[in-house]
DOVOVEX-83200 format. One record per atom (N, C-alpha, C): residue number from 1; residue in three letters; atom name; x, y, z. Coordinates in steps of 0.1 Angstrom, whole numbers. Layout:
% DOVOVEX-83200
+-----+------+------+-------+-------+-------+
|  nr | rest | atom |     x |     y |     z |
+-----+------+------+-------+-------+-------+
| NUM |  ALA |   CA |     X |     Y |     Z |
...
+-----+------+------+-------+-------+-------+
% end
This chain:
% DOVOVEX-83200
+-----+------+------+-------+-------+-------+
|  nr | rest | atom |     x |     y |     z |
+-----+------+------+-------+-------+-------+
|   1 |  UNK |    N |   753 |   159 |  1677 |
|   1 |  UNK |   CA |   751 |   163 |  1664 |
|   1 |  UNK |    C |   745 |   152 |  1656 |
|   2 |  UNK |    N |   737 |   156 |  1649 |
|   2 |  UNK |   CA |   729 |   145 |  1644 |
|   2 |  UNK |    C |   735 |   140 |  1628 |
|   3 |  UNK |    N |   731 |   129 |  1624 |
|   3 |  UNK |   CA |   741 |   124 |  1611 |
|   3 |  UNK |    C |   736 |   130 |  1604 |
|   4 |  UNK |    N |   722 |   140 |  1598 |
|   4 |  UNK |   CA |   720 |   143 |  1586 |
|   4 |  UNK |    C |   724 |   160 |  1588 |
|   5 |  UNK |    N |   728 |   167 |  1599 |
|   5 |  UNK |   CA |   736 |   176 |  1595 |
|   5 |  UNK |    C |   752 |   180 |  1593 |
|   6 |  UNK |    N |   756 |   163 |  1591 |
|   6 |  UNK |   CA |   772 |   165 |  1587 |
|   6 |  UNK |    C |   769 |   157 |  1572 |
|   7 |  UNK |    N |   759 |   156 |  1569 |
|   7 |  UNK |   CA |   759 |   150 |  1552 |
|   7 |  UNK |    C |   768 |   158 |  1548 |
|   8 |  UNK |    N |   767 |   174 |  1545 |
|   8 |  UNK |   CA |   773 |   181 |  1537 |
|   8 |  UNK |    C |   788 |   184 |  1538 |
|   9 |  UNK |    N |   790 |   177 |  1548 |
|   9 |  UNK |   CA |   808 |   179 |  1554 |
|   9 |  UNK |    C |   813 |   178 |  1542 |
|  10 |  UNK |    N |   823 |   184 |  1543 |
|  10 |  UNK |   CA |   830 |   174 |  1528 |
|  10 |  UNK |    C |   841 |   160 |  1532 |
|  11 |  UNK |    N |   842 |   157 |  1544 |
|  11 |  UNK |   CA |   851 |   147 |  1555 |
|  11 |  UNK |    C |   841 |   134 |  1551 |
|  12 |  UNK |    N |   824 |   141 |  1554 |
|  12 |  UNK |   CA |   820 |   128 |  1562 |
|  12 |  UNK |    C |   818 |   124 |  1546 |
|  13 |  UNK |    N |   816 |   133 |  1533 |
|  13 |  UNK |   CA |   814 |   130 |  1520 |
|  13 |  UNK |    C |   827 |   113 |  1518 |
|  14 |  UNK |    N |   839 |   116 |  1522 |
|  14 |  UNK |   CA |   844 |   105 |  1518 |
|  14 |  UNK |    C |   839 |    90 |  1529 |
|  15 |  UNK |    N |   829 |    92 |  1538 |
|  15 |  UNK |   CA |   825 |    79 |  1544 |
|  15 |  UNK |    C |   812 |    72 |  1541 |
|  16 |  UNK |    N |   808 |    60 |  1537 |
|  16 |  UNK |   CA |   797 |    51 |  1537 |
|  16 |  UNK |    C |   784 |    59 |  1547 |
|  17 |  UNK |    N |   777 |    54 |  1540 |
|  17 |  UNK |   CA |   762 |    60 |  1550 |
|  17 |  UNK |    C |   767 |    51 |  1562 |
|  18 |  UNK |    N |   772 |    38 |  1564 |
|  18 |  UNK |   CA |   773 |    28 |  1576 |
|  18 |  UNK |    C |   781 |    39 |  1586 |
|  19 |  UNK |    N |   791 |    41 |  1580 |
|  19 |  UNK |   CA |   803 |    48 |  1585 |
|  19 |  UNK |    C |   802 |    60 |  1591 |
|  20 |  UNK |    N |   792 |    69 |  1584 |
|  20 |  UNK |   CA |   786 |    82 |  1590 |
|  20 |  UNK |    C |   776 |    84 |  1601 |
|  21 |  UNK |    N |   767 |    70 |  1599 |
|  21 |  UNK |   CA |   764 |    73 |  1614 |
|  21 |  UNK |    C |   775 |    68 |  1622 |
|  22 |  UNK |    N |   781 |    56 |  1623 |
|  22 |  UNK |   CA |   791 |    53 |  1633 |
|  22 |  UNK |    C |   800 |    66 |  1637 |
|  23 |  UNK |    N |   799 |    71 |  1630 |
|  23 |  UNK |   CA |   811 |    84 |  1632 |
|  23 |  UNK |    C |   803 |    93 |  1639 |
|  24 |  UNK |    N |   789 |    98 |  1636 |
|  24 |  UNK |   CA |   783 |   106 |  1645 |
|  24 |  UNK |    C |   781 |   103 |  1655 |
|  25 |  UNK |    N |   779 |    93 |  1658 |
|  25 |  UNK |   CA |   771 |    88 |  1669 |
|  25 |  UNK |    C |   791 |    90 |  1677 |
|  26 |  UNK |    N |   800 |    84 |  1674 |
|  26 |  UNK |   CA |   812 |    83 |  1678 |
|  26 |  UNK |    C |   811 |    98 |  1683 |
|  27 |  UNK |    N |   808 |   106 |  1676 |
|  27 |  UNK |   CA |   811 |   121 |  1681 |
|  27 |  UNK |    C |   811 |   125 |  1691 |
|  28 |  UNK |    N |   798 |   120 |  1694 |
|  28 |  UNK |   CA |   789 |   124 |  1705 |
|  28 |  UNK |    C |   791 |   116 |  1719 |
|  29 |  UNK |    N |   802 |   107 |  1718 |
|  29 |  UNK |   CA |   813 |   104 |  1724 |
|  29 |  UNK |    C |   809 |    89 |  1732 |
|  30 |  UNK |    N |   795 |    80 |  1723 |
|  30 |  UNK |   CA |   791 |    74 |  1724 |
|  30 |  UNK |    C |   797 |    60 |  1722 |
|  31 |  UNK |    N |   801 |    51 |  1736 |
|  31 |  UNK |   CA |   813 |    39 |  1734 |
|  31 |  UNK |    C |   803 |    30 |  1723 |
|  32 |  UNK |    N |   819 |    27 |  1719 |
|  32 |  UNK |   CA |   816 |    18 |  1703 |
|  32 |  UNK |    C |   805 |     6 |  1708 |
|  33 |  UNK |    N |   811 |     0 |  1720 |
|  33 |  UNK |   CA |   798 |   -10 |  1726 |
|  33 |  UNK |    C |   782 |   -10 |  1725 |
|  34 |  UNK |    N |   785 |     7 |  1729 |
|  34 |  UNK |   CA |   769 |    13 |  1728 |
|  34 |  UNK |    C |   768 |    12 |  1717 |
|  35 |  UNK |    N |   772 |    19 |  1705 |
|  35 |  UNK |   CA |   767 |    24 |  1692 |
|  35 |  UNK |    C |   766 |    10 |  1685 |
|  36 |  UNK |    N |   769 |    -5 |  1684 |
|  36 |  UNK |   CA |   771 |   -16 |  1681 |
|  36 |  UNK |    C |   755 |   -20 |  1686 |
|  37 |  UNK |    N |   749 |   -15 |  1700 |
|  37 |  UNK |   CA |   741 |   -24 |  1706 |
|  37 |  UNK |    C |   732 |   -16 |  1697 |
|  38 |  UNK |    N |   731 |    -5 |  1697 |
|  38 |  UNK |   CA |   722 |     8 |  1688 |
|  38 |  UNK |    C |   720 |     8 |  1677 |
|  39 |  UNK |    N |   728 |    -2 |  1669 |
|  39 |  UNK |   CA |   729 |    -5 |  1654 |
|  39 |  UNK |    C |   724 |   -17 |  1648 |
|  40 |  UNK |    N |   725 |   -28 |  1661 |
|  40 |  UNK |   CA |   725 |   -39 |  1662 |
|  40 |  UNK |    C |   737 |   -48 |  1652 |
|  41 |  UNK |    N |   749 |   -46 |  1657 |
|  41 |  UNK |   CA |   759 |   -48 |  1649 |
|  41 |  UNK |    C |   770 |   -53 |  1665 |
|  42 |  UNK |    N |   777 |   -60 |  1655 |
|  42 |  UNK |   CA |   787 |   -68 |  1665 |
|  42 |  UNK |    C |   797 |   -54 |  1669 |
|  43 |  UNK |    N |   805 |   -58 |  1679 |
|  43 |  UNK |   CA |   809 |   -44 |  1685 |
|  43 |  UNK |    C |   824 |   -44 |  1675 |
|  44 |  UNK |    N |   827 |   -58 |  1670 |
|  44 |  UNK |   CA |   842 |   -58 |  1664 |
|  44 |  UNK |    C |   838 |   -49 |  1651 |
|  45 |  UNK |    N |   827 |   -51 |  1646 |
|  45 |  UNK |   CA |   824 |   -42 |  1636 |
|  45 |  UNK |    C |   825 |   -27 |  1632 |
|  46 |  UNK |    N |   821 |   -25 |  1647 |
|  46 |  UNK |   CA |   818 |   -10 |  1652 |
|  46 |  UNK |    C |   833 |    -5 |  1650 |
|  47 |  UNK |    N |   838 |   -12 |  1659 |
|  47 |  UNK |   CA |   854 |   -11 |  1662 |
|  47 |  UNK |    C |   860 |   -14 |  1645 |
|  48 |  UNK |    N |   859 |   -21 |  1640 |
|  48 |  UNK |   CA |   866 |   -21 |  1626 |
|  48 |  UNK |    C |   861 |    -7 |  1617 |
|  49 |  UNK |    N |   851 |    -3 |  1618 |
|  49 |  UNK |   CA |   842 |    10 |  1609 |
|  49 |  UNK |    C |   849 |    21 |  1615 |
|  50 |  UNK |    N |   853 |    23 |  1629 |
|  50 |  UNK |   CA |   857 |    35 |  1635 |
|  50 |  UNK |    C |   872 |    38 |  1631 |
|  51 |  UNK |    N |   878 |    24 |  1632 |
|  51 |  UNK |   CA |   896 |    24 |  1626 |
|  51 |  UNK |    C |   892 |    27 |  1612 |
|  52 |  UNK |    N |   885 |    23 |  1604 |
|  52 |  UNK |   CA |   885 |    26 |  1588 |
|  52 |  UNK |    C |   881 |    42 |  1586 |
|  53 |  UNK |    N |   870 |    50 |  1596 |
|  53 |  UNK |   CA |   871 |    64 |  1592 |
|  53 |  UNK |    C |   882 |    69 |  1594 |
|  54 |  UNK |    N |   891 |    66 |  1607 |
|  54 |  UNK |   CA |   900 |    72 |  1610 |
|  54 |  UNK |    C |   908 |    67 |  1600 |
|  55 |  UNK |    N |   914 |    61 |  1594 |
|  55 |  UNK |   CA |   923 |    60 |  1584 |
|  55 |  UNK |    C |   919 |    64 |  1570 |
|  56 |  UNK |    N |   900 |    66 |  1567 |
|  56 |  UNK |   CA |   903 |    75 |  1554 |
|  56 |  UNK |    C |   903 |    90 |  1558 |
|  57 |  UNK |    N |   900 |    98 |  1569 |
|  57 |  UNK |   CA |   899 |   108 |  1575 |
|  57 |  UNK |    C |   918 |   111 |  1577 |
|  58 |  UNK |    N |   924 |   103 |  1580 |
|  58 |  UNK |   CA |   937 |   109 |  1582 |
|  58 |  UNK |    C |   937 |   115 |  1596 |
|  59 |  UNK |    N |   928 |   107 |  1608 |
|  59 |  UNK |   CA |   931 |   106 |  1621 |
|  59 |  UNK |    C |   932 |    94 |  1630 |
|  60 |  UNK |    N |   933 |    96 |  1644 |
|  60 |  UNK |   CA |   941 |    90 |  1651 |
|  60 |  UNK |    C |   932 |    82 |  1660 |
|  61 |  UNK |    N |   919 |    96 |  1666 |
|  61 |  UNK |   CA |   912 |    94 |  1678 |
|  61 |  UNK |    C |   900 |    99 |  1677 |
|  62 |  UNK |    N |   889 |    96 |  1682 |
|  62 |  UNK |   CA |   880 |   104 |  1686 |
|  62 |  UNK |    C |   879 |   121 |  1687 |
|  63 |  UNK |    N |   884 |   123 |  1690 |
|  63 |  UNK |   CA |   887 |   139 |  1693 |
|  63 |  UNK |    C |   892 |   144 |  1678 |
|  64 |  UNK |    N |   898 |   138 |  1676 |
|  64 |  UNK |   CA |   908 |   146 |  1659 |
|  64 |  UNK |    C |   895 |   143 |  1653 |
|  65 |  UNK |    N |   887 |   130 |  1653 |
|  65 |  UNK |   CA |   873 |   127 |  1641 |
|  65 |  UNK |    C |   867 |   139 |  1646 |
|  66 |  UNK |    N |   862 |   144 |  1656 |
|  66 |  UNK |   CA |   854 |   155 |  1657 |
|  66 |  UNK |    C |   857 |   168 |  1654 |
|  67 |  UNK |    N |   874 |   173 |  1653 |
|  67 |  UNK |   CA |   876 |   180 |  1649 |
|  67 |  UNK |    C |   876 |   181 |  1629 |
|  68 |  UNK |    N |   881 |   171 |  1626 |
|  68 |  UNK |   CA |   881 |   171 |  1614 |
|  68 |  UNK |    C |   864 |   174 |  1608 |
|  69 |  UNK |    N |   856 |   167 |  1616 |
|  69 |  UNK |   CA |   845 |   167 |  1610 |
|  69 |  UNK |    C |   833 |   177 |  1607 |
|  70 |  UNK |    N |   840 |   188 |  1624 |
|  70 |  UNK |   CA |   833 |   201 |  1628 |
|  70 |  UNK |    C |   838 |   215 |  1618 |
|  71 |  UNK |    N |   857 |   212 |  1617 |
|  71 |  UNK |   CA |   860 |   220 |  1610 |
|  71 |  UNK |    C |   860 |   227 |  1595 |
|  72 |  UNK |    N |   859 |   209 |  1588 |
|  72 |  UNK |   CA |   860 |   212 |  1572 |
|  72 |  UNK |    C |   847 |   213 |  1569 |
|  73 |  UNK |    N |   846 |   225 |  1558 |
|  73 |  UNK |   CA |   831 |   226 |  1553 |
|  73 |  UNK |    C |   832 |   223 |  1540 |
+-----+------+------+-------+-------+-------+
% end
């Protein structure tokens, strides 16, 4: 799923444009490693942006981010 058709989420509305793609890209079940080398961003970064959606999202994992993300409109 691509990041400009979850703009209108109302989930991904509470994340940073940085954060929205990391989260897409996360979706799509892409290791944080990868998406860091893809962004050109340190991987602890990656890893720190993915703990931060999950904590304003009010999840845990990968799987819950995609549900939250697929479900709320």
């Amino acid at each position: 799923m691509h990041e400009n058709m979850l703009s209108g989420n109302v989930a991904m509305q509470r994340l940073t444009p940085a954060e929205r793609l990391v989260a897409a890209m996360a979706m799509r079940g892409t290791p944080y490693k990868s998406i860091a080398r893809a962004l050109d961003k340190s991987p602890a970064t990656v890893r720190n942006q993915l703990h931060m959606i999950y904590r304003k999202l009010g999840v845990s994992n990968r799987t819950a981010l995609s549900c939250a993300l697929r479900t709320d409109d």
